[in-house]
N, C-alpha and C positions, 0 to 999 in steps of 0.2 A: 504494500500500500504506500502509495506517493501522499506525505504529510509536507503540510502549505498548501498555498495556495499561488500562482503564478506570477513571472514577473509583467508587464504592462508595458508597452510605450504608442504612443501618439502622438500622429504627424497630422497637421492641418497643412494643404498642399492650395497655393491659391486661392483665384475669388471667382466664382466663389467659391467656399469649402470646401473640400475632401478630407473629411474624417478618416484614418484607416488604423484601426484597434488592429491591435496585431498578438496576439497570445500565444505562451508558449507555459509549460509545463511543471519549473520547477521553481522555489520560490528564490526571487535576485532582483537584485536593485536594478532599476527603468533605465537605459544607454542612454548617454547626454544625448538631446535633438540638435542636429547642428544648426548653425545659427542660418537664419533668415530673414528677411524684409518683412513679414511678418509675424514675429516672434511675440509682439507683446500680444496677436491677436491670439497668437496658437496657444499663448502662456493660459492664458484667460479660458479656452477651450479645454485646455486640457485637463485643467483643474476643474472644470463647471464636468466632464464627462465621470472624472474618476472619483467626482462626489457621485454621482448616481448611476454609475456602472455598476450594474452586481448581477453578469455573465458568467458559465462557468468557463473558465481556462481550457485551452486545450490540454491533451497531458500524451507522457510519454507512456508508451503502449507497451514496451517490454517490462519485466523485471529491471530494475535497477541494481538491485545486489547490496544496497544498502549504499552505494555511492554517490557521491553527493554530486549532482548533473547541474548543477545552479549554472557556476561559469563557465561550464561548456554548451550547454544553451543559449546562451548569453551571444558568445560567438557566432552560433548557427544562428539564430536571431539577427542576425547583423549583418551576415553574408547575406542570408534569404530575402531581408526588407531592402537592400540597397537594389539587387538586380529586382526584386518585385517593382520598387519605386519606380526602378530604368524604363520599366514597363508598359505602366498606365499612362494611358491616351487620354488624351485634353476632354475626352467626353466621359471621363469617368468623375470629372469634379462637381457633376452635376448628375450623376448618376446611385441609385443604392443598389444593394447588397449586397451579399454572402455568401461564403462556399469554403468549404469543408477538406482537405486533402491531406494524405496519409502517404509517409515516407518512409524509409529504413535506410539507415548511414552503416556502414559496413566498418572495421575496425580500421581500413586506412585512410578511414573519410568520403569512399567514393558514395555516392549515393544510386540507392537501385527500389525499387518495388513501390514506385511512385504512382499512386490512386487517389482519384477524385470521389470522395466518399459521395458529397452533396455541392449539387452544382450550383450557380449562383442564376442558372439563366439567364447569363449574356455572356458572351463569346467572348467578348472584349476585356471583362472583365475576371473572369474565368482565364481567358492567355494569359494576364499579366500576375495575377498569379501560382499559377502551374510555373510559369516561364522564371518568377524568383525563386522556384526549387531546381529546376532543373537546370538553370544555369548558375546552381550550386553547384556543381558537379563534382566538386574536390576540398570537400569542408575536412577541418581539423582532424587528428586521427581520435577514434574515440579515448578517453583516459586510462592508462594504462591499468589501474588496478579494476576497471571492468572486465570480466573475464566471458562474456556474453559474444556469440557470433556477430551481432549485430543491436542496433539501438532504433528500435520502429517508433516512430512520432508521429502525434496530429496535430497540424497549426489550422487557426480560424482566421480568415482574410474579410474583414467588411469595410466595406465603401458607406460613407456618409451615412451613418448611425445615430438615429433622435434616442433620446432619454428612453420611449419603452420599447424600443427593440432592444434596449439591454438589460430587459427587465425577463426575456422570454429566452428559453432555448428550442431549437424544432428537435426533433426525436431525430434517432442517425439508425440509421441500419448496424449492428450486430453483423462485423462483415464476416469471421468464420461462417459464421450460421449461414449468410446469404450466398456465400459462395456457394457451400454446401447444398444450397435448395434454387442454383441459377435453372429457369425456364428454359425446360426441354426444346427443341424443334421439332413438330407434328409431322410425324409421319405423313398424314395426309399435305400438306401447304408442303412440304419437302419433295414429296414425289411430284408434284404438281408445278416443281419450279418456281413458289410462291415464297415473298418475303412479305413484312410485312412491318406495321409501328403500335405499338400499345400505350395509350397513357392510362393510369389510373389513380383515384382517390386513394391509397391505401387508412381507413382508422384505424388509429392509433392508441392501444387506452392507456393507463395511466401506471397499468404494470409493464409495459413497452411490447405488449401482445396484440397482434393484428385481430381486431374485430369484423370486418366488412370493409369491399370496396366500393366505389363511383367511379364505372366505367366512362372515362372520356374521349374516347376514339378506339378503332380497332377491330378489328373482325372478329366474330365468335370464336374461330380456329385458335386463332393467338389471345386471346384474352382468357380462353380456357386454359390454355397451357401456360399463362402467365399468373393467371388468381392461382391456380394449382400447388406452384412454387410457392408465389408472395405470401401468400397464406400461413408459409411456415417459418418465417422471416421472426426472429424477435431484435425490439430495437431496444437502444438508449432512451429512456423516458423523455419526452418534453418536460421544461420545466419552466413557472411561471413566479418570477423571484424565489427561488430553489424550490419551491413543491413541485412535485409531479403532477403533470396535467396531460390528457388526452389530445391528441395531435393529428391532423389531416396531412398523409404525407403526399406529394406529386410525384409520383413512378413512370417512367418510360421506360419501354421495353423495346427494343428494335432485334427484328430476326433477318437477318442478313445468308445469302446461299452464294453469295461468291466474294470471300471466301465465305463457308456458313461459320456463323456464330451469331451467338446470341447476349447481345447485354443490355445489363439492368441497372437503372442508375438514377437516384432521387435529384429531383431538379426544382429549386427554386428560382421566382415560381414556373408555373408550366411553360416552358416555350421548346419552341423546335432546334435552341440555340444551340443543349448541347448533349447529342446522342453518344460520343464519347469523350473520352480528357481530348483536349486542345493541347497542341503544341508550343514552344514558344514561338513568337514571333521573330 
């Protein structure tokens, strides 16, 4: 168990605003913001958010081993938000929100097993942060008294965030579990040469167990062989200032036959932005 709570920093990027919370998993003191032409307004920002921020942090996904990952966090933090920063396009200062992605640093800092847990639906916005991990590519080596293969992390990326989106969390896919139960391709739409696109409501209750969906596109073929899977999906609860609350998740399912495969990938909100991770730019 990971005791604290995360470190925090916040960047106010032009006018107008770009808010981007950046959270990382162990507890350590916030990287100085480097100085800018706006600083007294960021100063002012920063402090009005992190009075009424109360988000959970992302956190680091392996065993730790008892080793104290603060300032080697700290680092990855720093590499990741510079090439994120490098990133975002002049339309994300006017743009919100969120999206979710899950890494693994390997013991000589390369980085590999990079997944977009929950997308933010926008492409734009989604590239430029995928694009600050991956053009991580050769972070620090992890600290020597770790004796662990590897160090698996999830950082949270949001664009211009008001007071009560930081009051909520959405619910996250359980991704052993989801792999585990990824949506077969039907015999029948396979033989037939048929691909196809799914979205769904997936409810969410408040023990992180799927209730019932709201089919929002999609042929019977594929939404049968997609509820079949979802169905057995359990997630990370929504949380609404830390209680657990019942959650409406947005699922896209796309069945692809050249090459075939099938993935499954929570999008906020619904849009057609992003059927798989994005690359960097």
């Amino acid at each position: 168990m990971i005791k604290g709570w995360a470190m925090r920093h916040l960047v106010v990027v032009g006018a107008p605003l770009l808010v981007a919370h950046f959270l990382t998993a162990q507890e350590s003191k916030s990287l100085p913001v480097p100085s800018t032409p706006g600083k007294a307004i960021r100063d002012a920002t920063e402090a009005a958010v992190r009075d009424r921020a109360n988000t959970e942090p992302a956190e680091i996904l392996s065993d730790t081993q008892g080793v104290d990952f603060g300032p080697y966090i700290q680092r990855v933090q720093s590499d990741v938000q510079a090439n994120w920063y490098a990133r975002i396009p002049d339309s994300a200062k006017t743009k919100k929100g969120s999206l979710t992605i899950e890494f693994s640093i390997q013991g000589d800092g390369h980085v590999l097993g990079t997944k977009m847990v929950a997308s933010s639906g926008d492409l734009e916005l989604d590239r430029a942060a995928w694009g600050g991990i991956l053009g991580s590519t050769h972070l620090p080596p992890l600290p020597k008294e770790f004796k662990g293969d590897n160090l698996r992390l999830r950082f949270r990326f949001y664009y211009n965030p008001n007071g009560p989106d930081h009051t909520f969390t959405h619910a996250l896919p359980i991704q052993a579990v989801a792999n585990a139960h990824t949506p077969k391709y039907p015999k029948k739409a396979h033989n037939a040469g048929l691909g196809g696109i799914v979205r769904l409501e997936a409810a969410v209750g408040d023990d992180g167990k799927v209730k019932g969906f709201r089919v929002l596109e999609g042929s019977a073929t594929f939404v049968d062989a997609s509820v079949s899977a979802i169905s057995k999906w359990k997630f990370e609860v929504a949380k609404r200032d830390g209680i657990p609350v019942a959650d409406e998740v947005p699922i896209k399912i796309v069945f692809r036959l050249d090459p075939e495969q099938v993935r499954a990938q929570v999008v906020w909100p619904d849009s057609a932005a992003a059927a798989s991770p994005p690359g960097p730019r």
